[in-house]
N, C-alpha and C positions, 0 to 999 in steps of 0.2 A: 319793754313794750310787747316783741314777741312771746315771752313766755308770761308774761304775765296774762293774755290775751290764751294763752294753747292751756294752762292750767286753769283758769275759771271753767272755759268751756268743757276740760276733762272732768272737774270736781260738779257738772251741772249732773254727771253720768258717775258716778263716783263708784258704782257694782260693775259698771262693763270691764271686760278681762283684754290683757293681751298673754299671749298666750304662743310658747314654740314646743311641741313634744310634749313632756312631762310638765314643764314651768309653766308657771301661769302667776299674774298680776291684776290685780283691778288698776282700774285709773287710780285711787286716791293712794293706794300704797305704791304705785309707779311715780308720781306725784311725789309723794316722803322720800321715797329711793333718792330722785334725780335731785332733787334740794340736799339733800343728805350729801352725796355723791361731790354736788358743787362745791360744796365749801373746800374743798382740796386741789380745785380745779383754778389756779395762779397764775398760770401762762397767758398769754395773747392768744394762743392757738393751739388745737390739740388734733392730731392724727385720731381716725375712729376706724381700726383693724379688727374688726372681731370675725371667730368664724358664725356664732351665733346671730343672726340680722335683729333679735329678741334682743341681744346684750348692744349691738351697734344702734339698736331705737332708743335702750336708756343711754345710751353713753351720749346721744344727739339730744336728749331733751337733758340732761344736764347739762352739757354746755348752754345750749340755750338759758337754763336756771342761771348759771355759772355768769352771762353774760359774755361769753367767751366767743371765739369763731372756732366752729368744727369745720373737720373734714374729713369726710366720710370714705374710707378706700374700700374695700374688697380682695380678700382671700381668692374669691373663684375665679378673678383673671390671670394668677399667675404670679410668679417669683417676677418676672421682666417688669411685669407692669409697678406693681411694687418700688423696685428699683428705680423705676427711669421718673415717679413722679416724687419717690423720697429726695433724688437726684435734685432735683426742679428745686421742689419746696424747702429742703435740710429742715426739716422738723427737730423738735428737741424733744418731745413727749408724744407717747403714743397711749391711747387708751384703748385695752384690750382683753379679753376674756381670757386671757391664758390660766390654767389652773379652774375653769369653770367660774368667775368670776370676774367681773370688774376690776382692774387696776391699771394703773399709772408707769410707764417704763418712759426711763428717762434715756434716749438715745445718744443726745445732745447736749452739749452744756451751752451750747452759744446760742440762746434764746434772742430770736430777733422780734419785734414786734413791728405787728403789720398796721402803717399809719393810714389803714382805710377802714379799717375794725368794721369787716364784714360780718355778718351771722353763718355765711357757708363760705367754703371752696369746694366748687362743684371740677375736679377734673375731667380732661377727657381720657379716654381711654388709655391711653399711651402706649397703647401694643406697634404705632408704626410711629415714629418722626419726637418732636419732642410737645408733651402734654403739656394744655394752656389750662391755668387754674381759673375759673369763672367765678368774680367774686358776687355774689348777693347780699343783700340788707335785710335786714328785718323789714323795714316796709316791701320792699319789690316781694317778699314769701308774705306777707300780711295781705299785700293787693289780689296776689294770684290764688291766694286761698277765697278772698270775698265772692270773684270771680269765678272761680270753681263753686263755690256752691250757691252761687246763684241758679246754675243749670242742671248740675248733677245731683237728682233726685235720689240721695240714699238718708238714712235717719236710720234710729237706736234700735228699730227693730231689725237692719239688718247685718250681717254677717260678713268681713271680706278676709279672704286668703292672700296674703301677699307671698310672692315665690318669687322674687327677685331680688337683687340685693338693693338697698336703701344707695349707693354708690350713684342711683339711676335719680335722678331729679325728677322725672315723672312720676318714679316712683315714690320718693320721697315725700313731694306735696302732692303731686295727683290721687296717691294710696295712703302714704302713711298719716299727713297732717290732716289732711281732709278727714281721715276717718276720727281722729282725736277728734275733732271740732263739730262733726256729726255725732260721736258717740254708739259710733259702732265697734260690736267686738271684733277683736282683730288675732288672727291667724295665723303667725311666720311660716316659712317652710324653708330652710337653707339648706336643702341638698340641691345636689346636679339637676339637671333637666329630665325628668321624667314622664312623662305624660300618664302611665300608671296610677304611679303613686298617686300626681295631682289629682286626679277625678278619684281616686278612692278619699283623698284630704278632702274634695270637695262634698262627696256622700257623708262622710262619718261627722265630719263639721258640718254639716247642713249649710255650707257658704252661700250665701247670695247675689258675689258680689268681688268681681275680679276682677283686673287687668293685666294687658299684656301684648307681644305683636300679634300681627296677624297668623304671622309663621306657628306661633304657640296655640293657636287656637285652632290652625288647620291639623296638627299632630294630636290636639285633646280630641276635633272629631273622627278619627281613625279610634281611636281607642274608646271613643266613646260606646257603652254599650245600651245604656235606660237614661231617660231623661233625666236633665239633667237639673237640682238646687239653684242654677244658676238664674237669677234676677235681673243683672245687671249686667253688663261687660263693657269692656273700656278696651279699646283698639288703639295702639299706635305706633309708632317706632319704625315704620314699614310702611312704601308704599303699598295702597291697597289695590288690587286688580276686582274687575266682576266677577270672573270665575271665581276665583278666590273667596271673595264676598259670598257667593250664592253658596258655597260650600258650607262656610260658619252658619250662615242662616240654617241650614239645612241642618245642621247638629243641634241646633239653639230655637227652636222657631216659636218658640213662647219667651224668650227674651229682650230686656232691653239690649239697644246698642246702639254704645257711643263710638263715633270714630273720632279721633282728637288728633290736635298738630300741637305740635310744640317743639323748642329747644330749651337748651338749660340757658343759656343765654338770657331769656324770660321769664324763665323761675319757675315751669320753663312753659306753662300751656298758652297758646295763643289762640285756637281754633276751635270750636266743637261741631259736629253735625248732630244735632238733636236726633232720638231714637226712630219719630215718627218721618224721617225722613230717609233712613239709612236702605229700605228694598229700593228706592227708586236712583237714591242719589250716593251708594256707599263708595264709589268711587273719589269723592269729594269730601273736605276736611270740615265743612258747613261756614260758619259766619266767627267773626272774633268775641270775644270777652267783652264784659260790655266795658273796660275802661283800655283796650287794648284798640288802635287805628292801624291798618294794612295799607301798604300799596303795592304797584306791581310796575317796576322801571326796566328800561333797558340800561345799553353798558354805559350809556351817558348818566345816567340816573335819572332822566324824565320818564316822566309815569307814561307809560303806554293804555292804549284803548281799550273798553273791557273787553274781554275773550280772547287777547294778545298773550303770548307767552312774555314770561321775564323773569325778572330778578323780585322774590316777593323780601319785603319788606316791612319793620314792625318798627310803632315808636310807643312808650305808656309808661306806666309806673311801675311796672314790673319787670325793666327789661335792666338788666346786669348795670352792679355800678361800672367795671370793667375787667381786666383779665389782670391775672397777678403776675408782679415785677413786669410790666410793661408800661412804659410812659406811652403819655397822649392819651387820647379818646378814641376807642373801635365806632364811636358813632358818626354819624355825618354832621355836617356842622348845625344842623335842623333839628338833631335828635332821633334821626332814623337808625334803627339797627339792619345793617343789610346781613339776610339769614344764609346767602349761599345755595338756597334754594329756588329752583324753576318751577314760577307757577303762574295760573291765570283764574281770574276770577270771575265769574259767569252772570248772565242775567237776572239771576236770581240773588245775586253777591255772596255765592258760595266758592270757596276757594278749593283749587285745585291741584296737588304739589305734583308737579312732571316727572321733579329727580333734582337731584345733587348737581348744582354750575358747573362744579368739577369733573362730575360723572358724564358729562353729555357730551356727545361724540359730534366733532366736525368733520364732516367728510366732503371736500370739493364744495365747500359752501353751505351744506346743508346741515340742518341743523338736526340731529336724530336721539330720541332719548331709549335709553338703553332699556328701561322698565317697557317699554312699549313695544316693544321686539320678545320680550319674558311675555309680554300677556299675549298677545298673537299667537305666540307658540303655543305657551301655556294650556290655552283655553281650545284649541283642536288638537291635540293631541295627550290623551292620558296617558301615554308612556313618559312623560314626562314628570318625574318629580320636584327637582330644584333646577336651574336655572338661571344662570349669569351672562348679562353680554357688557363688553367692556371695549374702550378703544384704546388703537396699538398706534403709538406714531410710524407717518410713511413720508417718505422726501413728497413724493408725487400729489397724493389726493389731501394730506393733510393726517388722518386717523384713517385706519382701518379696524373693522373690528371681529372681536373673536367673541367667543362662544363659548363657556364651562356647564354641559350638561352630565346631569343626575338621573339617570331612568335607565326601561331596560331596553337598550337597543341593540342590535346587533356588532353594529360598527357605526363610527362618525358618519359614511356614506348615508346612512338611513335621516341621519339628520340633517345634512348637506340637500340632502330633495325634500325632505318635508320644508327645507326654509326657499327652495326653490318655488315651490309652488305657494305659497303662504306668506312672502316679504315681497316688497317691492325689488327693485333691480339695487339701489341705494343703500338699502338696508341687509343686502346677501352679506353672511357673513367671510372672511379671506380667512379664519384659523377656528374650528372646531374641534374639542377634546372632552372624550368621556372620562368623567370623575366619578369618584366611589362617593366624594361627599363636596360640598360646595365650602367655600376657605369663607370662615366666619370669624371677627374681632371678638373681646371681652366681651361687648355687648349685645352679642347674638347676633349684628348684622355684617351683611355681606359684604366682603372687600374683593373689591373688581382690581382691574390691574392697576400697576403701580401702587396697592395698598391705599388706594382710597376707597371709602368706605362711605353706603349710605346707611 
């Protein structure tokens, strides 16, 4: 069903390339490749290691050909990470570029098979605790794809660069499937985080058409020097600030821009804020998918009132059948998926994400989110370049909280007064420390204390 569905739609564009460095493929001999590929593809399930993201795109549409469940890891997080989700799953096969191509390493002889016979295993990161495998279907990636391009205005004329590794589920259907099924040509880039290189990839490709966090975009407008090929852009992964936002705009200002929510959980997009809405409202994630329903509960689970904070919540056809080697159901008994996320959603029914359940700091009752302490600072003071605030358990108040700033100050004291004059009395922080760099996961995002991460 899914590949039968991703290769019509590739063979409609059958000249468009993909394309990393030197290599390059149209759709229709990408197509021969991964059918070629499958027939040798026997297992239930197969690891996708490559360092190439170009050799981990064919090794993912042949399983798909294959009928098989992939699972897409990543080189660039790390030997730990590696380990601790080999650990998890005990794989028996791994497919992998070593030697500059395609092949099959047999790790395992104890091949289990998986009696949910998903289309992915989406892991999470497993750089802190032990990684939950998220299993999806062919339908829940067939739904979030119709859904995605219902909204996201890209076709054959245009170009995207993908720089991140396929391991990322937004990236995977948000960038890669999406562009197969649009037919555009498509651009790897698998090195490090560059901001250089990128806007040179995006000049010499003429790219139209990228995504990535916000973080990534605020480092391509530093570097940015002429305007820029870009067309399109697609924001996510990070909460977004205004400062922040006015910034991108201000490197981009002939571009579209989408901000999107999602998790892999839903395959993973849930949210978009349409383009013509992003100067006024880029603070906010816009409206859901048209076959995707929201709400916003407290810790009872009853839905609260609109423009109340809470617990936001997704139910659809796209949201994970469930998590791997875990009995029961992660859903509610309604079918809701509770995302872990604080958010409220406004008169206009645009949805707003706070922060992370886990990330938000109780202090003597009150309830304060730590992203909102980053943009206060953030946005009056430009000695500030990165910025974490996190909570510290305390016998007395409940949390207290600290501070990991990135910029050039003299000493903590200079920051200790700026948050005097600039927070409330509730929000001063009890532990401030200047860092050379702010502690980031596999996936680019920030790990506050105790290694939780949004």
């Amino acid at each position: 069903m899914l590949w039968g569905f991703i290769k019509n739609k590739m063979l409609e564009h059958p000249q468009k390339r993909i394309c990393e460095n030197e290599a390059s493929l149209t759709y229709q001999e990408a197509v021969i490749y991964a059918e070629n590929f499958a027939r040798d593809l026997d297992k239930s399930y197969y690891v996708i290691l490559c360092n190439s993201e170009m050799a981990a795109a064919l090794a993912l549409l042949s399983c798909f050909a294959a009928g098989v469940t992939a699972v897409p890891l990543s080189y660039r997080y790390g030997d730990q990470y590696v380990k601790n989700i080999f650990k998890t799953l005990k794989p028996s096969d791994v497919i992998t570029d070593m030697g500059d191509e395609l092949q099959i390493i047999n790790i395992n002889h104890n091949d289990t098979a998986l009696k949910d016979d998903p289309a992915l295993i989406m892991f999470t990161s497993g750089t802190t605790g032990k990684p939950k495998g998220i299993m999806l279907s062919e339908g829940n990636l067939l739904l979030n794809l119709k859904d995605i391009k219902e909204y996201f205005k890209i076709d054959d004329k245009d170009k995207i660069l993908i720089p991140r590794p396929l391991y990322h589920c937004a990236v995977l259907t948000g960038e890669f499937l999406i562009s197969l099924i649009c037919g555009l040509d498509i651009v790897f880039y698998s090195g490090g985080f560059d901001p250089g290189t990128i806007l040179d990839l995006i000049e010499e490709q003429k790219i139209t058409v990228m995504g990535g966090t916000p973080t990534l975009y605020y480092m391509l407008s530093k570097f940015l020097k002429n305007t820029s090929n870009l067309k399109k852009i697609v924001l996510s992964g990070e909460i977004l600030n205004k400062n922040r936002a006015l910034e991108i705009r201000k490197a981009f200002p002939d571009t579209q821009i989408y901000h999107v929510y999602g998790l892999t959980e839903a395959s993973p997009r849930v949210a978009y804020l349409p383009p013509e809405y992003f100067d006024e409202f880029a603070e906010y994630v816009g409206i859901p998918l048209s076959s995707v329903l929201v709400r916003v509960v407290d810790d009872k689970g009853n839905k609260v009132p609109r423009g109340e904070d809470g617990e936001l919540c997704v139910k659809g056809g796209s949201v994970m059948m469930g998590y791997f080697n875990q009995s029961g159901s992660p859903l509610s008994g309604s079918g809701w998926l509770h995302t872990g996320d604080i958010a409220c959603i406004d008169k206009n029914d645009f949805i707003k994400i706070k922060c992370r359940k886990d990330d938000m700091i109780i202090r003597a009752g009150m309830n304060i989110y730590p992203q909102e302490i980053e943009s206060v600072l953030k946005e009056h003071d430009s000695r500030i370049e990165e910025i974490v605030a996190y909570g510290m358990p305390d016998d007395v108040c409940g949390q207290r909280i600290g501070l990991k700033v990135k910029g050039t100050f003299e000493d903590k004291d200079e920051v200790i007064n700026m948050c005097r004059k600039l927070l409330p009395a509730y929000e001063q922080p009890w532990k401030v420390e200047l860092v050379d760099e702010i502690p980031r996961n596999g996936s680019g995002k920030i790990i506050r204390n105790n290694e939780r991460s949004y």
